[in-house]
N, C-alpha and C positions, 0 to 999 in steps of 0.2 A: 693244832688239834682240830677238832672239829666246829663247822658254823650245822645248827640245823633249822630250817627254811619251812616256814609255814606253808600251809596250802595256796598255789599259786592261780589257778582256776583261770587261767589266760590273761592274767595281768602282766606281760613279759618287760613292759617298762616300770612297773615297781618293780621288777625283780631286779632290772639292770640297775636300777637306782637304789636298790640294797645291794646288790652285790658290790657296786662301788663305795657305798658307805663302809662294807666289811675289807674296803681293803683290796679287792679281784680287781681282775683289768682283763680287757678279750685281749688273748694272744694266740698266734696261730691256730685260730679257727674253733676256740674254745676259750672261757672266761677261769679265769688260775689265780691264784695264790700261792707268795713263795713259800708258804710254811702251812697253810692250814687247807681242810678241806672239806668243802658243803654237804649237806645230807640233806636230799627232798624228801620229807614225810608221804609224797602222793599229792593225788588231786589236782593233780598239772591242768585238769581240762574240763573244759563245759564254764560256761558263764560270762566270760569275759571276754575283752575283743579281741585278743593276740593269741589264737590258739595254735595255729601252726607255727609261730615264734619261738613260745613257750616250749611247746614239744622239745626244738630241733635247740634251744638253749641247752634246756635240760639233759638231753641227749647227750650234744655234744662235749658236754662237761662229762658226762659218765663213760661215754668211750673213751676220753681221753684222761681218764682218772683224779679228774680236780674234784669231783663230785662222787658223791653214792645218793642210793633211794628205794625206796619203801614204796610198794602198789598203793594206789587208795580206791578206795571205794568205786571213783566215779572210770576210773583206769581198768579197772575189774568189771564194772557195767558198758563199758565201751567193748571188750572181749565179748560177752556175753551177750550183747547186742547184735556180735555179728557170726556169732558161733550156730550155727543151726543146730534145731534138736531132733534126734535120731528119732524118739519117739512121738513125734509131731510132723509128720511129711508138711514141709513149707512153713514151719513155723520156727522161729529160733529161741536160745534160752535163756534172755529178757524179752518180752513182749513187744511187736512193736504197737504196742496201742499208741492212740494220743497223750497219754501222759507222757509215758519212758519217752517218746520222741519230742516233747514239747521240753525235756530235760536235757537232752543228747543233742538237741539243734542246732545248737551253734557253732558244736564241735564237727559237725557230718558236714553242715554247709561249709567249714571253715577247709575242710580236707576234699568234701568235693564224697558223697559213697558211694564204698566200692572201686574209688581209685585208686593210681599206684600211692599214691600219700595216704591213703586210708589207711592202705594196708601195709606200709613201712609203719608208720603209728604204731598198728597194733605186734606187729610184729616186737618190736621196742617194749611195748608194755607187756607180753606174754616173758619177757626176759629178767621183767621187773622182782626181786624176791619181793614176801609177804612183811617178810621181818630182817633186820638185824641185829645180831646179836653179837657186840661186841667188846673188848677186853674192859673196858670204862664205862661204858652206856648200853643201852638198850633206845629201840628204834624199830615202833609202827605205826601204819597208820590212827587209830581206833582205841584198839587195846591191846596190852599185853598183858596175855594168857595162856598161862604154862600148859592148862590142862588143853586146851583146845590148840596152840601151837604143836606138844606131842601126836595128837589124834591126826593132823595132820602131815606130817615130817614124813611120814613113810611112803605118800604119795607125792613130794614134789618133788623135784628136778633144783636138785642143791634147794634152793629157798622159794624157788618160781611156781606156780602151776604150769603144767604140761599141757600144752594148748591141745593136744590129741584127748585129753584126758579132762579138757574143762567139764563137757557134757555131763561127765559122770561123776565128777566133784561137787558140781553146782547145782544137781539134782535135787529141789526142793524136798523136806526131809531126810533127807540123809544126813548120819552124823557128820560128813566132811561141808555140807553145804551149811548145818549151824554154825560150825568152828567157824568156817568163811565169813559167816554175815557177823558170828562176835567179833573176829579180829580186824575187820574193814571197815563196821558200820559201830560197834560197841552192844555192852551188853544191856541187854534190856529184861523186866521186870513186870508181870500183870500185874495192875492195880486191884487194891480187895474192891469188891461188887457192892455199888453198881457204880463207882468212881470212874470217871472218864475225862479227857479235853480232847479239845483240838488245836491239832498240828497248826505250822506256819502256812500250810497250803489248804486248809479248811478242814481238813481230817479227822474225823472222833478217834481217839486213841486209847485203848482201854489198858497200853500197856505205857513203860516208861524209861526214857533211856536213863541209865543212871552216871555217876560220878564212879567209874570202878574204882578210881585211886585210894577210895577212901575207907577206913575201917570197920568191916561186918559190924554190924549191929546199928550201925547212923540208922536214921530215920529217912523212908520214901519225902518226906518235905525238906530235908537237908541233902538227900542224893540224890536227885530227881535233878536231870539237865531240861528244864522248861520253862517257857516265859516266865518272870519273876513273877507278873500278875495271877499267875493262877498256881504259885506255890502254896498261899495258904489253903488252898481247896483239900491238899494234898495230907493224906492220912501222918498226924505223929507217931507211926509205927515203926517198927524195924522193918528192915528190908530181910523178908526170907530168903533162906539158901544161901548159894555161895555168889552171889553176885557182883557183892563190893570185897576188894581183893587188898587192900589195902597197904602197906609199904613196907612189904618185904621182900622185896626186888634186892638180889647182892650188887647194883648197881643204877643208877638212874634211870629213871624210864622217860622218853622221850615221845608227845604225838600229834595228831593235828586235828583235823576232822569236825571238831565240835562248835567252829563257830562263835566263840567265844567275842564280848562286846568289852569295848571301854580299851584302858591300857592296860598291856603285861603284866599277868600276876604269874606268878606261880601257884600249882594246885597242892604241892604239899615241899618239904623238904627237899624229895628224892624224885619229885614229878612235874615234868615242865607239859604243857601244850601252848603249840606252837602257832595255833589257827587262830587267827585275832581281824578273822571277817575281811580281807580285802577286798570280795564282791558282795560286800554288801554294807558300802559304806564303811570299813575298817582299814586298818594298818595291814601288810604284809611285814610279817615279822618274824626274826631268829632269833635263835641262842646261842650264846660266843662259848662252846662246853672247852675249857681248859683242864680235863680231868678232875674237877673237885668231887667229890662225896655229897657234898652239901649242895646244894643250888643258889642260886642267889639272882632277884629280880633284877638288878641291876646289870646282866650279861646280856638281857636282849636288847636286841638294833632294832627298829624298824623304820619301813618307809612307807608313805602313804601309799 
């Protein structure tokens, strides 16, 4: 069945050292399993020291079909990064200001920008689908959302974005560029006024990522993904709209992205996330999925 493998963000010797705890071994120019086979949720890159590693692991697991994977967020800002925008002479469609670059650094230094490894990279990640959608499981980065997966379908390339076409997918307000940042980045939520924190980077944030897994009507102080110390800040109210989507998925949903701390839990019955912080003092960790219905915490491996 399937292993699926938390955010790797350039730790490519945790990865070897979970892939070897699950069993894999590198054979002919790719790491394999006789029976089973890995799924990266995304976020191969930025953070960590092994970025060109990680990539050409990753990779070579997927052309050689030991592996499948899911774009992540930071895979879809590296496109973007170096995709120019038509309606900006010399400017492209992530910014390179000092932040986005002070985010992207270690990845561009790692490949060298604008080289052939740059751009084999990205070539590889424009090949990446958004989502899987498979007979037992389900598998994204972020969130899985039906409405905003349909909105999009009719523009990709099987499950991929069409690198001819990012320009005008990722086109800030457009319906295709919302679906993008819910299903990459997760969906988020304005806080009622004049409620605010800040982010891990200093940030006021008037809005709030939330827990989608969880059942409409929880409360912004029980669905709210934010330091625990400023949960109680945080309004005992329902969360309006359709924001929290809760478990009615006809099969498991699988994702990574959210940075989650401490050991492996599971977020509901039918909801695993997989991202348990390996750059940032955490575990790099999977799920051993052997087709159950149900989940069980006891399936994940991890390794420091």
């Amino acid at each position: 069945m399937y292993d699926i493998i938390g955010d790797v963000h350039g730790h490519a010797e945790a990865l070897e050292a979970l892939l070897l705890k699950l069993g894999y071994r590198e054979r002919n120019g790719a790491w394999r399993h006789p029976e089973r086979t890995a799924i990266f949720v995304g976020d191969l890159i930025d953070r960590g020291p092994h970025q060109v590693e990680t990539v050409r692991l990753a990779r070579a697991m997927v052309e050689a079909g030991t592996a499948r994977i899911t774009l992540g967020n930071h895979e879809y800002n590296a496109l973007l990064w170096a995709t120019p925008d038509p309606e900006r002479p010399g400017e492209f469609m992530r910014r390179h200001n000092d932040t986005h670059r002070r985010q992207h650094r270690v990845f561009l230094e790692a490949v060298g920008e604008g080289s052939h490894l740059h751009r084999e990279c990205l070539r590889f990640f424009e090949s990446i689908p958004l989502w899987l959608d498979l007979p037992d499981l389900k598998v994204v980065h972020a969130c899985w959302h039906p409405q905003m997966q349909e909105r999009l379908q009719p523009h990709l390339k099987g499950a991929a974005l069409p690198r001819e076409r990012l320009a005008e997918l990722a086109r800030k307000g457009t319906d295709t560029e919302e679906a993008l940042e819910v299903i990459l980045k997760g969906v988020e939520e304005k806080l009622p006024h004049p409620i605010s924190f800040l982010d891990k980077d200093g940030h006021e944030r008037r809005e709030v990522r939330l827990r989608w897994w969880l059942e409409p009507g929880t409360t912004f102080r029980a669905a709210a993904l934010i330091d625990e110390a400023m949960r109680e800040h945080l309004p005992a109210a329902p969360v309006p709209g359709a924001g929290l989507l809760g478990d009615s998925a006809d099969a498991p949903r699988f994702f990574g992205h959210y940075w989650m701390k401490g050991e492996p839990i599971l977020m509901g019955p039918r909801a695993a996330c997989v991202d348990w912080s390996i750059a940032a003092g955490g575990v790099l960790a999977a799920y051993r999925f052997d087709g159950e219905d149900r989940l069980s915490v006891d399936k994940f491996v991890v390794a420091a």
